[in-house]
Gaussian input, Z-matrix of N, CA and C with variables (Angstrom, degrees):
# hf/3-21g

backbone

0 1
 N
 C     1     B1
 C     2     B2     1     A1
 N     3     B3     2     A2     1     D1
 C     4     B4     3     A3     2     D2
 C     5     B5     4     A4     3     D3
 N     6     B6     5     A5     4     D4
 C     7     B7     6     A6     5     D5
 C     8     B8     7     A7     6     D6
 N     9     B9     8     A8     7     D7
 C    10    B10     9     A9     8     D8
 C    11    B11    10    A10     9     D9
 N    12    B12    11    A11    10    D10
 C    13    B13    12    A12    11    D11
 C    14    B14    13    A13    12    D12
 N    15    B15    14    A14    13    D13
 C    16    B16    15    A15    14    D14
 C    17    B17    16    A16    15    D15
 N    18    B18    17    A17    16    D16
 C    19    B19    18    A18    17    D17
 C    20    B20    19    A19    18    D18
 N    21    B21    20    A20    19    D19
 C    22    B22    21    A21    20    D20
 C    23    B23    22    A22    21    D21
 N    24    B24    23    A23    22    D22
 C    25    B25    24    A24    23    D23
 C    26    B26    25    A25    24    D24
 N    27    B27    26    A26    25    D25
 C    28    B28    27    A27    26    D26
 C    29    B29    28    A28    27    D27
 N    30    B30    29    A29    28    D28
 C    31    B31    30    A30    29    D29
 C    32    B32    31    A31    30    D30
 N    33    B33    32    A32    31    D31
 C    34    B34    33    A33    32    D32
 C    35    B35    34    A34    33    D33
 N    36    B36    35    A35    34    D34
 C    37    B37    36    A36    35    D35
 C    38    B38    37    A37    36    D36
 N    39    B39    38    A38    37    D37
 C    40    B40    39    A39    38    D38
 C    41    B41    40    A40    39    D39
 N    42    B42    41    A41    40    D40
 C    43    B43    42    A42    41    D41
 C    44    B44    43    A43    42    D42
 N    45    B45    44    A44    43    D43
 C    46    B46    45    A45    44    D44
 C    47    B47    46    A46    45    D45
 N    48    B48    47    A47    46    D46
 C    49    B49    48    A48    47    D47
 C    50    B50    49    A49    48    D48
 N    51    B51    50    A50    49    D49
 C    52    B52    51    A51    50    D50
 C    53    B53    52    A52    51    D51
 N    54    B54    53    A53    52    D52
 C    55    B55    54    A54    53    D53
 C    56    B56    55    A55    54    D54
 N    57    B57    56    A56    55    D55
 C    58    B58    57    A57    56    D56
 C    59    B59    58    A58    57    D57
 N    60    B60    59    A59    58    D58
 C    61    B61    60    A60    59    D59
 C    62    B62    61    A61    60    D60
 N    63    B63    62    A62    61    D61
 C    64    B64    63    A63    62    D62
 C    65    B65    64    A64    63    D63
 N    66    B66    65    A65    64    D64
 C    67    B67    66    A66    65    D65
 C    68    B68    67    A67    66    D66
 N    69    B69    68    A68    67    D67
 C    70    B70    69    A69    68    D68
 C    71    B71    70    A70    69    D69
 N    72    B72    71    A71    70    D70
 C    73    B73    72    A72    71    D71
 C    74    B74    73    A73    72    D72
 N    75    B75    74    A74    73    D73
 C    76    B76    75    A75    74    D74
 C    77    B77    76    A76    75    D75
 N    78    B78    77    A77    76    D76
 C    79    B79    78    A78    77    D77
 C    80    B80    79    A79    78    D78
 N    81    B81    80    A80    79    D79
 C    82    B82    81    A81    80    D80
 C    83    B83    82    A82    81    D81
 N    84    B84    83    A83    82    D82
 C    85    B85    84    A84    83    D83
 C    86    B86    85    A85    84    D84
 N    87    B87    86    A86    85    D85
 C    88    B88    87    A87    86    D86
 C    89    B89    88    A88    87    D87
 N    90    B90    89    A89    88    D88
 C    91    B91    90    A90    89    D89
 C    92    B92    91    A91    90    D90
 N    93    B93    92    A92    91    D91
 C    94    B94    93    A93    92    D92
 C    95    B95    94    A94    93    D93
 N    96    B96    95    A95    94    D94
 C    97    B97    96    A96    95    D95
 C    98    B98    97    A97    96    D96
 N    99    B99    98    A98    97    D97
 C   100   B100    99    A99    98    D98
 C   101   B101   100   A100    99    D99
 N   102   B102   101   A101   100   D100
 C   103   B103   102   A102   101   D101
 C   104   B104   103   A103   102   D102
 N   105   B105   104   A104   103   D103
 C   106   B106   105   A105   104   D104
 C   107   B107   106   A106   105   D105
 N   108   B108   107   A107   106   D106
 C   109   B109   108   A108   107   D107
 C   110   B110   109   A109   108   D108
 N   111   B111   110   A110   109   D109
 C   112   B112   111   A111   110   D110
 C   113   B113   112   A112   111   D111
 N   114   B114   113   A113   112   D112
 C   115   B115   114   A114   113   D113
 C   116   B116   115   A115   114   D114
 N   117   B117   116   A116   115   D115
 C   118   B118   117   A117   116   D116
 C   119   B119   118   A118   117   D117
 N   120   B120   119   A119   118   D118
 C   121   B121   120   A120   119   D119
 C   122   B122   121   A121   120   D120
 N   123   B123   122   A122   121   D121
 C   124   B124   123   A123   122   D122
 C   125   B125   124   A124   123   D123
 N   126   B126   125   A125   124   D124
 C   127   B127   126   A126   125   D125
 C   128   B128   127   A127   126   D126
 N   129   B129   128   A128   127   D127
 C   130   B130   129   A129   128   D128
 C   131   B131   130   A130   129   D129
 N   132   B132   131   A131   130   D130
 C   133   B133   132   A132   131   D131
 C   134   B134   133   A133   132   D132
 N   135   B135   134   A134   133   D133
 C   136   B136   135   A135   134   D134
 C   137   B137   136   A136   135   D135
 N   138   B138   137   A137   136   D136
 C   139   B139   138   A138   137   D137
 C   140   B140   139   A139   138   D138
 N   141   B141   140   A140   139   D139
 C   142   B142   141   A141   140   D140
 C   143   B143   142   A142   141   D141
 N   144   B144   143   A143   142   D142
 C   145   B145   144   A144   143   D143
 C   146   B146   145   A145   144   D144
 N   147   B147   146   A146   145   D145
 C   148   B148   147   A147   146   D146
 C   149   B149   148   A148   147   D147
 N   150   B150   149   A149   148   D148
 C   151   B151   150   A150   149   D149
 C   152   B152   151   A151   150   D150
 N   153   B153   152   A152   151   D151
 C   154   B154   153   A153   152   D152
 C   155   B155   154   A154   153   D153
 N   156   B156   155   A155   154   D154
 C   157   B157   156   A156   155   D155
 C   158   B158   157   A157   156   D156
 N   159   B159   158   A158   157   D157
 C   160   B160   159   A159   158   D158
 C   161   B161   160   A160   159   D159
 N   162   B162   161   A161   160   D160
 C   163   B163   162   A162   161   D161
 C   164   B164   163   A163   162   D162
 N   165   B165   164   A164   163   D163
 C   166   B166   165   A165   164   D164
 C   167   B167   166   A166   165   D165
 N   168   B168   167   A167   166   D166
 C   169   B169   168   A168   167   D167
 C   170   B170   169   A169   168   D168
 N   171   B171   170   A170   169   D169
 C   172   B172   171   A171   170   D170
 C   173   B173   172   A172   171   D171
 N   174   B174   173   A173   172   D172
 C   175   B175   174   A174   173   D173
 C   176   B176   175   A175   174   D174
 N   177   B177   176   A176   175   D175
 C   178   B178   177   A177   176   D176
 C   179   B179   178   A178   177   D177
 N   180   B180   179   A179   178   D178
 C   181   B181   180   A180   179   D179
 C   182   B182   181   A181   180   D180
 N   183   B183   182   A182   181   D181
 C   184   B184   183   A183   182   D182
 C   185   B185   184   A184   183   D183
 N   186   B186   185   A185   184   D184
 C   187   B187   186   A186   185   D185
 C   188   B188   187   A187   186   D186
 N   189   B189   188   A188   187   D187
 C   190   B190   189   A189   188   D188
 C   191   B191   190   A190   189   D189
 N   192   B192   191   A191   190   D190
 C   193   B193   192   A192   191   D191
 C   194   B194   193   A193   192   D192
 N   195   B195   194   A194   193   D193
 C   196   B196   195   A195   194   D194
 C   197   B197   196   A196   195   D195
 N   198   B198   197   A197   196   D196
 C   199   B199   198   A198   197   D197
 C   200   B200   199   A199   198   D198
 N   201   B201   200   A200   199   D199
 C   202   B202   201   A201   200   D200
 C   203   B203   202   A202   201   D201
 N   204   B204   203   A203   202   D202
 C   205   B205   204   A204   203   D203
 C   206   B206   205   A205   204   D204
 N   207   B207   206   A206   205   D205
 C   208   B208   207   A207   206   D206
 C   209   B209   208   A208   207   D207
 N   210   B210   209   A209   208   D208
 C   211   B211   210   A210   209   D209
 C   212   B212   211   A211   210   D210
 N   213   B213   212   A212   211   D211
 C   214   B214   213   A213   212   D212
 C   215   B215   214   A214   213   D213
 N   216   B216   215   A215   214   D214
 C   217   B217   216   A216   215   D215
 C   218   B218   217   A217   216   D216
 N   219   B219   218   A218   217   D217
 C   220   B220   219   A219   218   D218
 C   221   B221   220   A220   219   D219
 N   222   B222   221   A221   220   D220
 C   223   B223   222   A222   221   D221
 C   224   B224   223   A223   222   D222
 N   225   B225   224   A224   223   D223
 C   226   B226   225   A225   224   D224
 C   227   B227   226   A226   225   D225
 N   228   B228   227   A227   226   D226
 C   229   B229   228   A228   227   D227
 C   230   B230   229   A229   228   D228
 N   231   B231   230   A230   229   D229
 C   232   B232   231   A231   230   D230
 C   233   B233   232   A232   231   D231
 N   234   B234   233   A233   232   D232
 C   235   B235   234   A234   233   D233
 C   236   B236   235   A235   234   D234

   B1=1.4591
   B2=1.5256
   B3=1.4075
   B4=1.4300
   B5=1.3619
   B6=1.3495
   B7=1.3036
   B8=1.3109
   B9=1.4086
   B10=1.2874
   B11=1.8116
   B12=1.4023
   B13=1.5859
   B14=1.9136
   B15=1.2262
   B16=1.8810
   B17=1.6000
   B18=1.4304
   B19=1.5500
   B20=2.2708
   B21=0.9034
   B22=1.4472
   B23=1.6564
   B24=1.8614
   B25=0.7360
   B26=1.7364
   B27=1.4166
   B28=1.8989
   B29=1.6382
   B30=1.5397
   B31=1.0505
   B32=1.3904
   B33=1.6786
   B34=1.1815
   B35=1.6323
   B36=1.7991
   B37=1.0998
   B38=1.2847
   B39=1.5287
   B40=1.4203
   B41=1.6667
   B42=1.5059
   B43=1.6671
   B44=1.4027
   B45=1.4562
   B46=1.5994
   B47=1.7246
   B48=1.9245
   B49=1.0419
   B50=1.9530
   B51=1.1567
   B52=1.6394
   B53=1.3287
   B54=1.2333
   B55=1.4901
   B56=1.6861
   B57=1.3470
   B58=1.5250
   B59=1.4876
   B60=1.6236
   B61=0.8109
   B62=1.6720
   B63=1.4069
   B64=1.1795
   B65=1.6881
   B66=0.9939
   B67=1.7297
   B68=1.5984
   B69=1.3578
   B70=1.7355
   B71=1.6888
   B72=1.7156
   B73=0.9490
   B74=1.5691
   B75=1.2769
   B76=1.2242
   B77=1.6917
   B78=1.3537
   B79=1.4336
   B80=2.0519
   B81=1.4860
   B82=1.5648
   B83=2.0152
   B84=1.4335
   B85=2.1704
   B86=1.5326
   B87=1.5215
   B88=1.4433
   B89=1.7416
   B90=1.1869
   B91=1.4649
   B92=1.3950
   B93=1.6333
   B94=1.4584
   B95=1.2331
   B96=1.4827
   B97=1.5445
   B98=1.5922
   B99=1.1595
   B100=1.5644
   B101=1.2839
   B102=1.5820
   B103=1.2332
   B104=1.9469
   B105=1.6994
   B106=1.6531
   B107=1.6741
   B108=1.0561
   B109=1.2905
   B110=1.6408
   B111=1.6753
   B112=1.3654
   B113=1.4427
   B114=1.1784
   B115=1.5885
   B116=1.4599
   B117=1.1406
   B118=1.7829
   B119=1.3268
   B120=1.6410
   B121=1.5284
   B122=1.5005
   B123=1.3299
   B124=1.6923
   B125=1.1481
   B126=1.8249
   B127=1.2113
   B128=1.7418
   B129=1.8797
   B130=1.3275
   B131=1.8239
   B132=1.0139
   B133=1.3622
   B134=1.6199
   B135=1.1813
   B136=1.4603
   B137=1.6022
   B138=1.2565
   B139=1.2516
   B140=2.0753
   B141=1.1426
   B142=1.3816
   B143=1.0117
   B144=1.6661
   B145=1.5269
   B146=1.7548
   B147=1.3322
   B148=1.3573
   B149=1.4285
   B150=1.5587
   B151=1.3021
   B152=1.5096
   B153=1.4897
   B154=1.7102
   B155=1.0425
   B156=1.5553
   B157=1.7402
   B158=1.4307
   B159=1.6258
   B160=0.8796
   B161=1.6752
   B162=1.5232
   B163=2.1168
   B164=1.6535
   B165=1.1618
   B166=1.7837
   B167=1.1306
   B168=1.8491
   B169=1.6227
   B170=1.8074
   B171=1.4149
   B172=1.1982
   B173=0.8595
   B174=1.3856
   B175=1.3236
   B176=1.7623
   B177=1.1011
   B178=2.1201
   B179=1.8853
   B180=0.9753
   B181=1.6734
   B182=1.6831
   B183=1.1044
   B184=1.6997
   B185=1.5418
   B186=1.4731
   B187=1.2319
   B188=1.0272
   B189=1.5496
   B190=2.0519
   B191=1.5228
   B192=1.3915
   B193=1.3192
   B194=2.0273
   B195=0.9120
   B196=1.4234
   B197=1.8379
   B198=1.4717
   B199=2.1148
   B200=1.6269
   B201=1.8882
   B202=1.4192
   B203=1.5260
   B204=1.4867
   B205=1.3957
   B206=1.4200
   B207=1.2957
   B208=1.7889
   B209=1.2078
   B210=1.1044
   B211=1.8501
   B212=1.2680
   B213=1.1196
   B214=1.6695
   B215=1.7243
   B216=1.6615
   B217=1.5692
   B218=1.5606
   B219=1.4767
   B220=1.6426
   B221=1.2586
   B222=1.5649
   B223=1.4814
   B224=1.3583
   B225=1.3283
   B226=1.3024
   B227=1.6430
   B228=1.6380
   B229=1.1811
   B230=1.7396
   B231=1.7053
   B232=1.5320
   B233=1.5736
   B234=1.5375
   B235=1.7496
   B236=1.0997
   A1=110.09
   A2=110.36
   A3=100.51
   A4=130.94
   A5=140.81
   A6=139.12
   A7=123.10
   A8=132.90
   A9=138.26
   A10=103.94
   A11=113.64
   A12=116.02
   A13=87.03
   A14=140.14
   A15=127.01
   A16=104.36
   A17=83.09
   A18=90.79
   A19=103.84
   A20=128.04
   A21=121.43
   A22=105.89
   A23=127.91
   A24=117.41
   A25=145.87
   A26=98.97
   A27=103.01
   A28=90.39
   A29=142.52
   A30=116.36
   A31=101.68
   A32=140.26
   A33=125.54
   A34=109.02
   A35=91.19
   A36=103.78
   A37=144.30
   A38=93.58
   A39=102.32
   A40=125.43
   A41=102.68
   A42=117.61
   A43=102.12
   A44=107.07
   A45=124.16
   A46=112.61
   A47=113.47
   A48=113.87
   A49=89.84
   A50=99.31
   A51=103.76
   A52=135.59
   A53=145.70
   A54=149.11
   A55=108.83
   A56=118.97
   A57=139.42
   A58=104.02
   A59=122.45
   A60=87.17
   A61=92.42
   A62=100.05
   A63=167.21
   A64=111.25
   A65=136.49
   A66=113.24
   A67=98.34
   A68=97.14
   A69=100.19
   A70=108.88
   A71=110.54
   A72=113.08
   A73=103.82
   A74=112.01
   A75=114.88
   A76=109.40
   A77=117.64
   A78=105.47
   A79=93.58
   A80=118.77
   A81=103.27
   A82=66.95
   A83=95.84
   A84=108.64
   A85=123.20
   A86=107.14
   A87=101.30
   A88=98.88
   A89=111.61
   A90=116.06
   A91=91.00
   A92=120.70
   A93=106.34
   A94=142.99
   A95=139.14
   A96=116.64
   A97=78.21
   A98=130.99
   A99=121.85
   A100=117.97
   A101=111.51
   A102=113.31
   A103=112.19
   A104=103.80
   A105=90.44
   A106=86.11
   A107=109.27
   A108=114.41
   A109=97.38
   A110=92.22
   A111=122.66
   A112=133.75
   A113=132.43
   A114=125.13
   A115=91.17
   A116=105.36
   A117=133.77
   A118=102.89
   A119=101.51
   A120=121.97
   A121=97.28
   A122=129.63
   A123=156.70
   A124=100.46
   A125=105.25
   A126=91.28
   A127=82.14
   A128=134.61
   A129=99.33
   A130=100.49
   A131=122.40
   A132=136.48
   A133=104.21
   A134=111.71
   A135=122.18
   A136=125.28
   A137=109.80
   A138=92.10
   A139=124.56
   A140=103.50
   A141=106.80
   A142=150.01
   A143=87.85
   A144=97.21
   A145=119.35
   A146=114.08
   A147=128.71
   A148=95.75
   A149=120.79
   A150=103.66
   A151=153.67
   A152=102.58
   A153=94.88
   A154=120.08
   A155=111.61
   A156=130.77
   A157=84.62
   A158=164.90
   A159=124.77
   A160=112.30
   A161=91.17
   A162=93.98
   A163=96.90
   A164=117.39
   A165=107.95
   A166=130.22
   A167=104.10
   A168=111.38
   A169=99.07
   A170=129.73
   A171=125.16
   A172=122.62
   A173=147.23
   A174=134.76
   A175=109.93
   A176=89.51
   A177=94.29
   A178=87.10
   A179=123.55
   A180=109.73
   A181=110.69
   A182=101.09
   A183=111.02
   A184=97.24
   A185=137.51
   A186=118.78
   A187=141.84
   A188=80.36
   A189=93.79
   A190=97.55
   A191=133.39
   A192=127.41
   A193=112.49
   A194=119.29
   A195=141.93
   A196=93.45
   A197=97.05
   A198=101.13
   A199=102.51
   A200=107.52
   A201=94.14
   A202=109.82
   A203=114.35
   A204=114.83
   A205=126.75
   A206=105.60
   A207=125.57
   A208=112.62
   A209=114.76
   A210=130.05
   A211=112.92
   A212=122.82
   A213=130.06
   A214=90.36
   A215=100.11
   A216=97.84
   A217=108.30
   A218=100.20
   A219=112.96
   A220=104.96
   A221=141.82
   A222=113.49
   A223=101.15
   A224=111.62
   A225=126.52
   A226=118.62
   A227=107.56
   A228=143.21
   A229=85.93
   A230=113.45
   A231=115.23
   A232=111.08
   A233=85.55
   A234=92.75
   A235=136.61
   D1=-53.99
   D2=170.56
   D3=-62.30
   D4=-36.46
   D5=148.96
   D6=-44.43
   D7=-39.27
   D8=157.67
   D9=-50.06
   D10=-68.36
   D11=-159.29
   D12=-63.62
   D13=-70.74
   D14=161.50
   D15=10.02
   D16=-75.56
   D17=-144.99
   D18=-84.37
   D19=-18.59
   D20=147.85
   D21=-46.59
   D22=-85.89
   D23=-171.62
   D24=-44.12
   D25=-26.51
   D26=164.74
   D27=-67.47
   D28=-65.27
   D29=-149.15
   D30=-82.11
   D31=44.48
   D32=157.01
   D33=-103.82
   D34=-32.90
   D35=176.03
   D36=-67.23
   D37=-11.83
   D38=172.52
   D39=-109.82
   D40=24.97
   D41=165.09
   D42=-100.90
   D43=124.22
   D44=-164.78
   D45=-69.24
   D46=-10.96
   D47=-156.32
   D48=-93.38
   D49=-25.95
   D50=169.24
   D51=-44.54
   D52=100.04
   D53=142.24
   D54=1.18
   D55=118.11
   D56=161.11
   D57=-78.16
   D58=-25.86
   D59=176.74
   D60=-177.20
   D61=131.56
   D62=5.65
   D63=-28.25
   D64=101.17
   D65=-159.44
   D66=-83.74
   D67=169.72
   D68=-170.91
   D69=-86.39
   D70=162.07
   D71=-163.77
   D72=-147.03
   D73=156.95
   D74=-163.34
   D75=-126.35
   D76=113.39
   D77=-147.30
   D78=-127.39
   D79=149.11
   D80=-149.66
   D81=-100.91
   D82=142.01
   D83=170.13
   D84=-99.17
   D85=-28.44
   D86=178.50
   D87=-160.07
   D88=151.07
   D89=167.01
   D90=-96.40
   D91=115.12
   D92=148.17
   D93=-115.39
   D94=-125.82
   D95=-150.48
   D96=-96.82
   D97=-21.10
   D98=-170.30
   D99=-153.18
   D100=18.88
   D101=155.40
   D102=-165.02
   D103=179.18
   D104=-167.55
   D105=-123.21
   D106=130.12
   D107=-168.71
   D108=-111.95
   D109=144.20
   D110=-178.25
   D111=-128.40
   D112=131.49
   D113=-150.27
   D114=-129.26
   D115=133.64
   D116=172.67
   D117=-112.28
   D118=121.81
   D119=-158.20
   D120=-139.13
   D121=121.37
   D122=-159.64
   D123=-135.10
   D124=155.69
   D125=179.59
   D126=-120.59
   D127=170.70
   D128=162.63
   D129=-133.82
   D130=170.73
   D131=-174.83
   D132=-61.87
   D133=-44.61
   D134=-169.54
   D135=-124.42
   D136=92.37
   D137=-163.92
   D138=-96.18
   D139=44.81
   D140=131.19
   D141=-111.37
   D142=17.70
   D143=157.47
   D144=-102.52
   D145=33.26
   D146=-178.03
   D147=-47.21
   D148=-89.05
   D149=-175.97
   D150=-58.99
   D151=-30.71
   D152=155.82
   D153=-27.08
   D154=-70.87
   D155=-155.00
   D156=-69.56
   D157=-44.33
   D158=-154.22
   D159=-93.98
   D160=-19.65
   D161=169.27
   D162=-62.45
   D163=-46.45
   D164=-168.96
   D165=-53.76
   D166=-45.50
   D167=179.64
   D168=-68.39
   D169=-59.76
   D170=163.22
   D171=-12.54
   D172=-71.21
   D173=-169.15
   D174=-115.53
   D175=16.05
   D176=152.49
   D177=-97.64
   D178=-38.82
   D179=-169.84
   D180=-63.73
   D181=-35.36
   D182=-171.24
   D183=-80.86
   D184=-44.58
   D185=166.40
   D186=-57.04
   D187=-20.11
   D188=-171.95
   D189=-95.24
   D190=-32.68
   D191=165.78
   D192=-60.00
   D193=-28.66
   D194=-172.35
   D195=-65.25
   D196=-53.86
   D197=-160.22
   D198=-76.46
   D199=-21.94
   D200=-172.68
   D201=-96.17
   D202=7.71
   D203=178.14
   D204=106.31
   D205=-8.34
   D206=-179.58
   D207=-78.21
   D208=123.21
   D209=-170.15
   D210=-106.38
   D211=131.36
   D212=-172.32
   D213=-88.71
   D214=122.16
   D215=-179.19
   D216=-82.24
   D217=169.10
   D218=-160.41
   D219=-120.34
   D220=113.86
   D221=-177.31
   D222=-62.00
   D223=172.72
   D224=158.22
   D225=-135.51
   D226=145.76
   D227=-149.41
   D228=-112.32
   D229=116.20
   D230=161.63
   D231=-134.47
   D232=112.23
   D233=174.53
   D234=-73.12

């Protein structure tokens, strides 16, 4: 969890449309049956730019979870 919540927050932090401050935070929402889910929460200066910034941090998070080796688990189905 902590290497995951690390590595989300540099890549929120490093989209320019993002708030320093309140600075962003990465907070864990549910343990579930096959994975622990985590929410990346920004604040931004302008908010019509709500959706850009949230496609951006999204998939800067998934790349940046992707380069450090962290795998989004998959349930699995055994017949």
């Amino acid at each position: 969890i902590d290497q995951a919540r690390e590595v989300l927050l540099e890549a929120a932090k490093r989209d320019p449309n993002v708030s320093r401050d309140p600075a962003p935070v990465v907070v864990l929402t549910e343990l579930g049956g096959s994975s622990v889910n985590l929410e990346v929460r920004v604040w931004i200066d302008d908010a019509g730019h709500e959706r850009p910034v949230f496609v951006s941090v999204l998939e800067a998070g998934k790349k940046a979870l992707d380069r450090a080796g962290i795998e989004i688990p998959y349930p699995h189905l055994q017949l």
